[in-house]
C-alpha positions as CSV (number, residue, x, y, z in Angstrom):
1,X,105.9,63.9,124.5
2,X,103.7,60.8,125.9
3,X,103.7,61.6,129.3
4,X,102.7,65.0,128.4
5,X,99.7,63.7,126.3
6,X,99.1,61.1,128.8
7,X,99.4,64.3,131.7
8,X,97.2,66.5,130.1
9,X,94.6,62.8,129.4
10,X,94.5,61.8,132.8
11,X,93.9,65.9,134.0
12,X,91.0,66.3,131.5
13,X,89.3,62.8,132.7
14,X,90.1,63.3,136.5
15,X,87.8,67.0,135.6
16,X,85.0,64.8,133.4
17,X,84.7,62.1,136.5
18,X,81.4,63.9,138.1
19,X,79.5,63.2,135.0
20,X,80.1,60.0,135.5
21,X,77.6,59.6,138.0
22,X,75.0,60.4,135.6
23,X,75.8,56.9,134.0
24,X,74.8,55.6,137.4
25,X,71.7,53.0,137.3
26,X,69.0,53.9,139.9
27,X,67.3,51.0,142.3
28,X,64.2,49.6,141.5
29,X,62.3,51.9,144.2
30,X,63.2,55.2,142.2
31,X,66.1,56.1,144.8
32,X,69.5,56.7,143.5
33,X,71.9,54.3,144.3
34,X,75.6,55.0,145.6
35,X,77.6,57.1,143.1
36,X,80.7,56.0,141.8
37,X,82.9,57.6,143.0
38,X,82.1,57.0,146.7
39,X,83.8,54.2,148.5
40,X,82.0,51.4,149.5
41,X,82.1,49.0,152.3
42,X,82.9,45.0,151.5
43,X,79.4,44.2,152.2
44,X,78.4,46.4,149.3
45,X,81.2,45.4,146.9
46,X,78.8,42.9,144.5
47,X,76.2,46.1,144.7
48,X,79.3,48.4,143.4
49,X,80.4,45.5,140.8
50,X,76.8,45.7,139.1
51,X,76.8,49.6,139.3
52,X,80.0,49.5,137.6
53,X,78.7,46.3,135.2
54,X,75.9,48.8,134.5
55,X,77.9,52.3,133.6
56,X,80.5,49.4,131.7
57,X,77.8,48.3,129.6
58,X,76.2,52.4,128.7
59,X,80.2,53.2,127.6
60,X,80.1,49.7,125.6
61,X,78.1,50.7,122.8
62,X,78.4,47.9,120.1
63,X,78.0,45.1,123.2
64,X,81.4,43.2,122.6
65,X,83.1,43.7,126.0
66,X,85.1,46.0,125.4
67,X,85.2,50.0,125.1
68,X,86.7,51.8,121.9
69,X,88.2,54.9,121.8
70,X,85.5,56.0,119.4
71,X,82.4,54.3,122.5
72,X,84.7,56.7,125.1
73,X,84.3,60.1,123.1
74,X,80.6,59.1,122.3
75,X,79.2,58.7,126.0
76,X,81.1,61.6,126.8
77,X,79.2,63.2,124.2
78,X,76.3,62.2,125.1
79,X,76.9,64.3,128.8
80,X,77.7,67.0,126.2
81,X,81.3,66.9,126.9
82,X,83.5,66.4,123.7
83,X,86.4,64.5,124.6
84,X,89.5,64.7,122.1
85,X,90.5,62.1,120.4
86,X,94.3,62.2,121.8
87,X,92.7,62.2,125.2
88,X,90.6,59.1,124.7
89,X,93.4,57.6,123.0
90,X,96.0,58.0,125.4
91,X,93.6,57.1,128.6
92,X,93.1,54.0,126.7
93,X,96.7,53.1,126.2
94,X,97.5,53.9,129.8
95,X,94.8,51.5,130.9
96,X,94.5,48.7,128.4
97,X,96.4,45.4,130.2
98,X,95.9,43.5,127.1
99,X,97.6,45.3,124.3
100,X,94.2,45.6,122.0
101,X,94.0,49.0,122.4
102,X,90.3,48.5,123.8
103,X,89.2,48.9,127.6
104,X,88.2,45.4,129.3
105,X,85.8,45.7,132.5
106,X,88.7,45.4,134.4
107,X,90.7,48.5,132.8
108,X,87.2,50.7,132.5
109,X,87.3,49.5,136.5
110,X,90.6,50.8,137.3
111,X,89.9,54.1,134.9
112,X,86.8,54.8,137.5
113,X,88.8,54.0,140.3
114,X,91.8,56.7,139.9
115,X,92.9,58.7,142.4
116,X,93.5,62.6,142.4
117,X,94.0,64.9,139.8
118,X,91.1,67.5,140.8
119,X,91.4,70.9,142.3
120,X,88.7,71.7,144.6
121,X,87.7,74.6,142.6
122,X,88.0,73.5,139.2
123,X,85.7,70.2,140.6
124,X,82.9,72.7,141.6
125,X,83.4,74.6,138.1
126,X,83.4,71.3,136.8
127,X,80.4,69.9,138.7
128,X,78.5,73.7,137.7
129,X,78.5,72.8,134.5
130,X,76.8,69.2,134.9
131,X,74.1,70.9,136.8
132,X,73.4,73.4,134.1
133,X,72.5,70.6,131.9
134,X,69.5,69.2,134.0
135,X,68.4,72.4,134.6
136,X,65.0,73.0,132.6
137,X,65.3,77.0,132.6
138,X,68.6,77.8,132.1
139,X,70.1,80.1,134.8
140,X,67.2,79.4,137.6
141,X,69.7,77.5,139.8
142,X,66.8,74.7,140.0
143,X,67.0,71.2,138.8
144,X,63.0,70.3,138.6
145,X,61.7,66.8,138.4
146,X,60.7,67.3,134.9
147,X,64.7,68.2,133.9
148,X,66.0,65.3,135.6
149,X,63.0,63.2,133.4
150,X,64.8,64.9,130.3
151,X,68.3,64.4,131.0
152,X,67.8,60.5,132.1
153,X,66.3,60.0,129.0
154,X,68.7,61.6,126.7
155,X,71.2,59.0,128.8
156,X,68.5,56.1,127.6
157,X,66.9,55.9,131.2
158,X,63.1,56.4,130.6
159,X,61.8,57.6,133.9
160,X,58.6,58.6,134.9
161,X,57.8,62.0,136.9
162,X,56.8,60.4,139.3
163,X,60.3,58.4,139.8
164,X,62.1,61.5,139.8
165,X,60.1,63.2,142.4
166,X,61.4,60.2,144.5
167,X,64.6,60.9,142.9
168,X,64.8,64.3,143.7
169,X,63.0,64.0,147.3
170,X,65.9,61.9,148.7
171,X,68.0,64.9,148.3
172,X,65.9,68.0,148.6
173,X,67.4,69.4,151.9
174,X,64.7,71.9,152.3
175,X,61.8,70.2,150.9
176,X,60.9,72.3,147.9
177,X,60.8,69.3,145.7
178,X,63.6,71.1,143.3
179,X,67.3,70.6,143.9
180,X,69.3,73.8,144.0
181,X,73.5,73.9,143.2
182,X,73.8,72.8,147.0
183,X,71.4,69.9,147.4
184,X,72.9,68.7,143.9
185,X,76.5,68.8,145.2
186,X,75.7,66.7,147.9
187,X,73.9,64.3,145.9
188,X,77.4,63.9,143.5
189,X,80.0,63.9,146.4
């Protein structure tokens, strides 16, 4: 019955991974730095150990170094995403090396880190549905510079329009200064 729970925990946060990225600080020039779930060459390993310091520290609500079961379903509810109780519980007790049932940087690291798990389509269903949420008028397949303003705020990242023209401009393939489903999947992967 555990490795069931545990099965079903590790499939419902290898699905949740994309949002993620939203947790992602940004560089001091307004451009979006490396997601997390790219690889990253040694010489940017201290870059990706204060990315990960960064999301570590959103997820770590009450600032005590650890992350709670209850700090794992809030910033997942914060993305919108309600994540159960059992799930959050049993990625925890997968993950937790010291027994406290509480995620250390190191664990949270290794929880970010996992492997596999995702179906190709149910990653782009997945990755849909994080898109939808920046997406000022709902259904217009547009993420605007004034939605991405909204969403980074709602995440506690108070950006200015400006900054998220920049933002969006590194990705807009075409140059529109709007990313559409495409230019926003390219961004996340």
């Amino acid at each position: 019955m555990a490795s069931l729970v545990m099965s079903k925990a590790s499939k419902w946060f290898s699905l949740k991974r994309s949002k993620l990225n939203l947790f992602v600080p940004h560089r001091h020039d307004g451009m979006p730095s490396s997601p997390i779930a790219l690889p990253c060459s040694p010489s940017s390993s201290r870059d990706r150990a204060s990315e990960l310091w960064e999301v570590f520290k959103h997820f770590d609500q009450d600032r005590d170094g650890r992350i709670s079961c209850a700090e794992l379903r809030a910033s997942f509810g914060l993305l919108g995403e309600e994540m159960p109780a059992a799930a959050a519980q049993a990625v925890i007790a997968d993950l937790d090396s010291d027994g406290d049932q509480l995620l250390n940087f190191e664990d949270f690291v290794r929880l970010l880190e996992r492997e596999g798990g995702k179906v190709d389509g149910e990653e782009d269903e997945e990755l849909k549905k994080v898109f939808e949420m920046f997406e000022v008028v709902k259904g217009s397949g547009r993420i605007t510079p004034r939605g991405l303003q909204r969403m980074l705020s709602r995440l506690g990242d108070e950006r200015s329009i400006k900054d998220c023209k920049a933002m969006i401009g590194a990705y807009d393939l075409d140059g529109d200064g709007e990313l559409d489903f495409h230019e926003f999947h390219q961004m996340m992967n």
